[in-house]
C-alpha positions in Angstrom: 203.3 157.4 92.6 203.2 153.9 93.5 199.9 153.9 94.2 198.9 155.8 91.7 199.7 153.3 89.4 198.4 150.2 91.6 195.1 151.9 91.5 195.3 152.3 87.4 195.9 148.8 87.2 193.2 147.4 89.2 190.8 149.9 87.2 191.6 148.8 84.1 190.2 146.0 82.6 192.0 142.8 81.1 191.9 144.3 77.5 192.8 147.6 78.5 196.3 146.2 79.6 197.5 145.7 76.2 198.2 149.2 76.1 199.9 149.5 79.6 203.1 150.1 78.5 203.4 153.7 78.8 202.5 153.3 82.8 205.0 150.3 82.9 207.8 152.5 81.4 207.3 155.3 83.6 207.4 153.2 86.6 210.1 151.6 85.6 212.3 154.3 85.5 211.3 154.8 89.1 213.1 151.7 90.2 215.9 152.4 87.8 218.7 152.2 90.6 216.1 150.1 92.2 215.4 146.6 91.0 214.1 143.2 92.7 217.2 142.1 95.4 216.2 140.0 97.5 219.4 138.0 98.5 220.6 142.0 98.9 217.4 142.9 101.1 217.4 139.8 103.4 221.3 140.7 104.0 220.6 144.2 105.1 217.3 143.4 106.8 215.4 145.0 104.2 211.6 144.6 103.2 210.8 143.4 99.7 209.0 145.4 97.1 205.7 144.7 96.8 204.2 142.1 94.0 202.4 144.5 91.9 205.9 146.3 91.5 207.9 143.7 91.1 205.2 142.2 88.9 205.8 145.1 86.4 209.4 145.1 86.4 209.2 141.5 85.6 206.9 142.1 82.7 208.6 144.9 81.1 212.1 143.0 81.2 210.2 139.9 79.9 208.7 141.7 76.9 211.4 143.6 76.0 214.0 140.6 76.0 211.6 138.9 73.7 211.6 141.7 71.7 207.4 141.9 71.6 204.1 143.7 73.4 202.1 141.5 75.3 198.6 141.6 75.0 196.8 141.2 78.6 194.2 138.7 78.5 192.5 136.3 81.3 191.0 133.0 81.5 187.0 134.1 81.0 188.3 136.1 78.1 190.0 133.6 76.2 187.2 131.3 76.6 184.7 134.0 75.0 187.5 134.8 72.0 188.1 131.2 71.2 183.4 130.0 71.1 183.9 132.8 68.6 186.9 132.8 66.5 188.0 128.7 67.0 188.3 127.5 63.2 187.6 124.1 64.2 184.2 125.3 65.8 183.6 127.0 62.7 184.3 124.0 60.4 181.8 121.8 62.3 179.1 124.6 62.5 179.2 124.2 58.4 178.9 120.5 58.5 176.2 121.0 60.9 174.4 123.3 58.3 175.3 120.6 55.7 173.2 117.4 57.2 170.5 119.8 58.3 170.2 120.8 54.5 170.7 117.0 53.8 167.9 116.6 56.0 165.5 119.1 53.9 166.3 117.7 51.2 165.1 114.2 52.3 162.1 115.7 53.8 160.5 117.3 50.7 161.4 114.2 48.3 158.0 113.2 48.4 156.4 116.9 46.8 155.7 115.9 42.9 158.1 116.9 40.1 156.0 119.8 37.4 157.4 120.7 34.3 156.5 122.2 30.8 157.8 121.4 28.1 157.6 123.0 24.5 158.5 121.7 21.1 158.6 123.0 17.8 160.1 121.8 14.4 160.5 122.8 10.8 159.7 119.8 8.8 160.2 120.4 4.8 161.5 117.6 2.0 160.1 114.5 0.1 159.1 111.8 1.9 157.5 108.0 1.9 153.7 107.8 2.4 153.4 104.2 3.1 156.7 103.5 2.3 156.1 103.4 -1.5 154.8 106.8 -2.7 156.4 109.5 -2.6 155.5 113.1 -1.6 157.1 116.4 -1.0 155.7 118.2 2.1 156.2 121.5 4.7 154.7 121.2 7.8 155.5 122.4 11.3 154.3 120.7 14.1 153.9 122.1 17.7 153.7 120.7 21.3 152.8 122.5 24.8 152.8 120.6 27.2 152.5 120.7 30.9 153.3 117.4 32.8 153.2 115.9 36.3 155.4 113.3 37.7 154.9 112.0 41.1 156.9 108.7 42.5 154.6 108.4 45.4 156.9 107.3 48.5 159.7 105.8 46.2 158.7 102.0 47.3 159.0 103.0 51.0 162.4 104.2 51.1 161.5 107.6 51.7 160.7 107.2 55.3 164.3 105.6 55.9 166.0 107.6 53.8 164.2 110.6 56.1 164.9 108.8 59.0 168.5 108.4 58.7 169.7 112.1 57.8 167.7 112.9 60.4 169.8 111.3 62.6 172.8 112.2 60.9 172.0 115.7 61.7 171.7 115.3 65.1 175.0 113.3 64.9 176.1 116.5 63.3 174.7 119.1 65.8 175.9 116.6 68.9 179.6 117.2 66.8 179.2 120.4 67.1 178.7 121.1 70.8 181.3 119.0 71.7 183.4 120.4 69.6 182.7 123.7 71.6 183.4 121.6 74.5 186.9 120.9 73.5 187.9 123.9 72.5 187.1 125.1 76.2 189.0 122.5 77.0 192.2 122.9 75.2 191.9 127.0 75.7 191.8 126.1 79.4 194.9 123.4 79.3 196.7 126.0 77.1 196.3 129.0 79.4 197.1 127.5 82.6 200.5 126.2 80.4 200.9 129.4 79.7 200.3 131.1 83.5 202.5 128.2 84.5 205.8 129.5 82.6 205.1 133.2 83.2 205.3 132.0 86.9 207.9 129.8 86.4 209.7 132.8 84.7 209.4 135.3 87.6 211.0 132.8 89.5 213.3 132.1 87.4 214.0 135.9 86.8 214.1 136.4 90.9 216.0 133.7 91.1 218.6 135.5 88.3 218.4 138.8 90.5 219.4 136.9 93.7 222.5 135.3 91.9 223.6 138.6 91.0 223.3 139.5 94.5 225.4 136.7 95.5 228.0 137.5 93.1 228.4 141.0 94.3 228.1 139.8 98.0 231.0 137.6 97.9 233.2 139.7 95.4 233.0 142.4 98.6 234.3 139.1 101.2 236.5 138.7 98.7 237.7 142.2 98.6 237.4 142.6 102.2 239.9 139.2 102.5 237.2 137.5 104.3 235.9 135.3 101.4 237.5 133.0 99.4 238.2 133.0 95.5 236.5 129.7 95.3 233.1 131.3 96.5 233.3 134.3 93.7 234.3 131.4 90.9 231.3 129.5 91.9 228.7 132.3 92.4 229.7 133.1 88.8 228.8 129.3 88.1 225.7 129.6 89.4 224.7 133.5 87.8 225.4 131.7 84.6 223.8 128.9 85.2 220.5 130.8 86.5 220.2 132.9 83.1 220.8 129.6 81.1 217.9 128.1 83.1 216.1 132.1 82.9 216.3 131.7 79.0 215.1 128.1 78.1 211.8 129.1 79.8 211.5 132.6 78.2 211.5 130.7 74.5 209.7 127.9 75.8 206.5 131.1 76.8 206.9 132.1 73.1 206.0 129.1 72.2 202.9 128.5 74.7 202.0 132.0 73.5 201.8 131.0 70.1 199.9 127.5 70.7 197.4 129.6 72.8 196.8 132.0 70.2 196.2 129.0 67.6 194.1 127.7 69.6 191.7 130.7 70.5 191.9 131.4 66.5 193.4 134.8 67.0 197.2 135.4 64.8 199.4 132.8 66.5 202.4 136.3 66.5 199.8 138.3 69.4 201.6 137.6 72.3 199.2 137.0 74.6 199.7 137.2 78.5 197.9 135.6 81.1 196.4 139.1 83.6 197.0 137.5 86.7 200.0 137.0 89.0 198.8 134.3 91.1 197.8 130.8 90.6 194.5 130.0 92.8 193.4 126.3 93.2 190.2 125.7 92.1 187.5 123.0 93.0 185.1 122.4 90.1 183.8 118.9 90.7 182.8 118.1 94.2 185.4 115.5 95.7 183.0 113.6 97.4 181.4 112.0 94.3 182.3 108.5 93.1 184.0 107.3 90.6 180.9 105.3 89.8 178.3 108.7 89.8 180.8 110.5 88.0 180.5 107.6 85.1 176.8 107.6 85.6 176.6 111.1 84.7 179.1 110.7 82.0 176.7 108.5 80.1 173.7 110.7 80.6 175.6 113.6 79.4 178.8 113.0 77.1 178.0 114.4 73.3 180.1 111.9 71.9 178.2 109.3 73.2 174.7 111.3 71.9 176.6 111.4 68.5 177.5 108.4 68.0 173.6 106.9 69.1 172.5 109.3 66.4 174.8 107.5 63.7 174.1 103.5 65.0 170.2 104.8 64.5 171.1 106.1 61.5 172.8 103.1 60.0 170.2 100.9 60.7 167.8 103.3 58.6 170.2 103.0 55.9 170.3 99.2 56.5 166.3 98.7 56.8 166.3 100.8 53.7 167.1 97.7 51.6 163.6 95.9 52.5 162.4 98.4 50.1 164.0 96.9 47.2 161.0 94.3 46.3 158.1 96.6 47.3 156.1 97.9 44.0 157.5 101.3 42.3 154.1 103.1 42.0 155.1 105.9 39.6 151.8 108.2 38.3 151.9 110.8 35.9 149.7 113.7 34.4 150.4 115.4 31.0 148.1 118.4 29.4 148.4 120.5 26.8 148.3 121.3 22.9 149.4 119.2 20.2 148.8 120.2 16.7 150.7 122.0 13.3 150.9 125.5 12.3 148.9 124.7 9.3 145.9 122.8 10.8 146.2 124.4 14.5 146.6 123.1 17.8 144.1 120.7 19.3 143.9 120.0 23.5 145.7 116.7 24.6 145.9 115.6 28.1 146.6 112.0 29.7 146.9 110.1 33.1 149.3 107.2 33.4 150.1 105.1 36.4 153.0 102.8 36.5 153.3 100.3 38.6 156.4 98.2 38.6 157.2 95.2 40.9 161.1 93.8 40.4 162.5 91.2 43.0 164.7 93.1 44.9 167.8 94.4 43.2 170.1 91.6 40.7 167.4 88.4 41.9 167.9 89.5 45.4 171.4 89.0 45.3 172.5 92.8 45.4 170.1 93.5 47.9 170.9 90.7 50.4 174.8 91.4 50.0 174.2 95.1 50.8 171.9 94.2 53.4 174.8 91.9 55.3 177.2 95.0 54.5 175.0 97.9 56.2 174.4 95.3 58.8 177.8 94.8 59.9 178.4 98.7 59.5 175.5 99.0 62.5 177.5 96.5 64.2 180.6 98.4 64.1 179.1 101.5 65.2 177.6 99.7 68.1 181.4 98.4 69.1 182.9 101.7 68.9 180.3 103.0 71.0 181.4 100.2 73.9 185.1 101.3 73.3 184.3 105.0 73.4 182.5 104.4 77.0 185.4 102.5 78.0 187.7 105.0 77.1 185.6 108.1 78.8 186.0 105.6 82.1 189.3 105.1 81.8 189.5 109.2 81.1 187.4 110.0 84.3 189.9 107.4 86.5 192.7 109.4 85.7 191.3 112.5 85.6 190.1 111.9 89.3 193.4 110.4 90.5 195.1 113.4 88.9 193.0 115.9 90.9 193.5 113.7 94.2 197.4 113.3 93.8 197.9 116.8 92.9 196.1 118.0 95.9 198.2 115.8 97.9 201.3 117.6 96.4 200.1 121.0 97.2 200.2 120.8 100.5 203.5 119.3 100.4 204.7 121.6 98.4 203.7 124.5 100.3 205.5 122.9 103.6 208.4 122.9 100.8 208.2 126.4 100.1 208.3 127.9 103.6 210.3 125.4 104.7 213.0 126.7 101.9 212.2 129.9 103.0 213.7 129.3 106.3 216.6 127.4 104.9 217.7 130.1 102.9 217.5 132.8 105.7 219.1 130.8 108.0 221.8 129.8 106.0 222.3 133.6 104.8 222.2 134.1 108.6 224.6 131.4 109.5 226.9 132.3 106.7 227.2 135.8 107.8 228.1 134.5 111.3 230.5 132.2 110.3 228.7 129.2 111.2 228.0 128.1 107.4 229.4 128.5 104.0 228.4 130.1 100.4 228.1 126.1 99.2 225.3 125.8 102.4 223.7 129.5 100.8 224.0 128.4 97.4 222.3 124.8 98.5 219.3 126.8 99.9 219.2 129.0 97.2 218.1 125.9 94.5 216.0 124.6 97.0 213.9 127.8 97.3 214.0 127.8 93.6 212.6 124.7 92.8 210.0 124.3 95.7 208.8 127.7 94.1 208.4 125.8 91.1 206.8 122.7 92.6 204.3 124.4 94.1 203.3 126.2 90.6 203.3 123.3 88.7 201.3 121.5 91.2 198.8 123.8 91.5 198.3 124.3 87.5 198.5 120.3 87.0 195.2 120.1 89.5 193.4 123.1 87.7 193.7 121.2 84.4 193.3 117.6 85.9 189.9 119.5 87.7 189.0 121.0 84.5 189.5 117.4 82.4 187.4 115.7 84.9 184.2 118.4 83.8 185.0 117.6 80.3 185.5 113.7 80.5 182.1 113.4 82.5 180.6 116.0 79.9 179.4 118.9 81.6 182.3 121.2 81.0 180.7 124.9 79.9 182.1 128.3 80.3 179.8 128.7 83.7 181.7 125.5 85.2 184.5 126.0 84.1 184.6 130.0 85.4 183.1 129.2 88.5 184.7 131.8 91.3 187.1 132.7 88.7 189.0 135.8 89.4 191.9 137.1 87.6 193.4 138.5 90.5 196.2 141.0 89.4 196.9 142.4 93.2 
């Protein structure tokens, strides 16, 4: 039956496991009189149960103390659901679509205005001929007309005005693939948060199972007059304080669960679990380059910085705009139609003005020179926070470098850690049962297992997300990179 169910599992894929309850339940029952003991097994000599099974125990007891059904998901998965559904995303996709509209709308400023107008009136009553005689008169007069307005290139400002919403669109469309960039980013951060507590739960759960173990284990010294009562009161100590520990990180998944699901843009109540069971550390940015090439290629590639070039060009259309403001307004215009009464018909009327009008600059140059100083300094600002932005994506690429370093270095200590807290614990179970050590030396080697479990997890997750910070910092993060040999491993 066993594997049976193994080989379901590793058919199935990640979206298919929201459903897997029915196989979980079943199997369950199989290890009914059954469950994870390892304190129990390592006393009798016995073999542990292997991770898939003990992986679904784990989850069924999980979901069902939180009172929800988890929906299976994986890295590559989230990624996909969150390019598509993000609101953010979507928000700057519109403003994208805005300034490109903007953009049009600059661009065909220069095509003529047409229009027709028609005019008809009922004119009746005595009036003045001359001002002195008076007559009484009906008339109606008519007028068609069909006109033609054209303000050339609006003294120039056309080009600049073109110019800059040009470039604010491509501000706009930088915005928006770096907004795609950071929403990898955070859906990355989140779900390795979130496949750090479920592993920190299973521990944590294990480490609830052993305690019970211990309880039982020195209830039967007890019993047997070979134990003391101080043993059993402080193996209930600790079985207390495991599920305390147990349930502070089964809220604290709830709530990843929910800032994952915000993220992704999916209802922040799906409960969504991470498919694999194993943390793997993953190299995405070759540890050999410098800090130096890694800055190099920052600058070639960040959005940000693209976006904000796009808006210093951009202000300094708007600023050059004002240079405008004493060149000629050459306005021409073309009107033909009919003109006439009812009574004496229409006759044919048509006419071509051009207007020419020459001002210096706006208020005696005054207005223009004060809004030339203020569009100038506006370029000048963009130009500073563009230095400050590169500083900051420095600073951002030393720490995210140093992370990935440092957290390597922990790994390995952390795995000497583990196995080395393996052997404590055995030995001191060992020792214990010989009479050569006490419950307080078990007990002792019990935390340490628990937390050099924990290490380990956290330090592998921290350099995932410090390796996937570094992609994003130098600007080359992308669901490719960022999946390279990913593999939700679920065996």
């Amino acid at each position: 039956m066993r594997v049976i169910i193994i080989i379901i599992l590793l058919l199935f894929p990640a979206y298919a496991l929201a459903n897997v309850s029915e196989y979980i339940d079943s199997y369950a029952k199989y290890f009914e009189h059954e469950s994870y003991k390892s304190f129990s097994q390592i006393v009798k000599g016995q073999a542990s149960i292997s991770d898939i099974e003990k992986q679904l125990i784990i989850d069924k007891e999980i979901a069902d103390e939180l009172n929800t059904n988890f929906i299976y998901s994986d890295l590559s998965e989230c990624i996909k659901i969150a390019l598509d559904k993000n609101y953010d995303i979507k928000i700057n996709k519109e403003l994208k679509n805005e300034a490109l509209w903007l953009y049009r709308n600059t661009q065909v400023q220069i095509i003529p205005d047409i229009y027709y107008n028609f005019d008809i009136k009922n004119l009746g009553g005595r009036y003045l001929v001359g001002g002195i005689l008076s007559t009484t008169a009906h008339e109606v007069p008519i007028q068609s007309i069909a006109g033609l307005e054209w303000s050339t290139i609006n003294q120039g400002q056309y080009f600049f005005y073109m110019a800059q919403a040009k470039n604010l669109f491509k501000s706009a469309d930088y915005n928006y693939e770096f907004e795609k960039e950071k929403i990898i980013l955070n859906t990355v951060l989140s779900y390795y948060d979130l496949l750090s507590m479920k592993r920190q739960i299973e521990v944590q759960k294990i480490n609830l199972y052993d305690r019970v173990e211990q309880l039982k284990y020195t209830k039967a010294r007890y019993d047997a007059g070979i134990g003391t009562l101080y043993d059993v009161k402080r193996a209930q100590a600790e079985v207390a304080g495991a599920q305390q520990e147990y349930t502070t990180v089964l809220n604290s998944l709830r709530l990843l669960q929910a800032n994952l699901a915000n993220v992704i843009g999916v209802d922040v109540l799906d409960a969504i679990y991470p498919f694999e069971i194993f943390v793997d550390v993953r190299e995405l940015i070759n540890p050999n380059i410098s800090i130096e090439k890694l800055y190099e290629i920052a600058l070639e590639s960040r959005l940000d910085i693209k976006s904000f070039e796009a808006e210093i060009l951009a202000a300094k259309a708007q600023r050059n705009s004002n240079y405008t403001d004493i060149i000629p307004a050459v306005v021409v215009s073309y009107q033909n139609g009919f003109v006439g009464t009812k009574r004496a018909g229409l006759g044919h009327q048509n006419s071509l003005t051009l207007d020419i009008r020459a001002t210096l600059g706006k208020n005696l140059l005054t207005g223009t020179i004060t809004q030339l100083k203020a569009d100038n300094a506006l370029v000048k600002q963009k130009k500073l926070q563009l230095i400050n932005l590169k500083r900051q994506i420095k600073e951002d690429i030393i720490n995210s470098y140093y992370d990935s370093e440092n957290a390597l270095k922990k790994i390995e200590a952390a795995k000497v850690e583990v196995e080395s807290a393996d052997i404590s614990l055995d030995l001191s179970i060992a020792n214990m049962k010989a009479g050569e050590a006490t419950f307080i030396d078990v007990i002792a080697s019990q935390n340490l297992k628990v937390q050099a479990n924990i290490n380990l997890i956290k330090n592998m997750i921290e350099y995932n997300k410090a390796q996937t910070q570094l992609l994003f910092n130098i600007g080359i993060l992308s669901p490719k990179n960022v999946l390279k040999d990913y593999k939700s491993r679920f065996y």
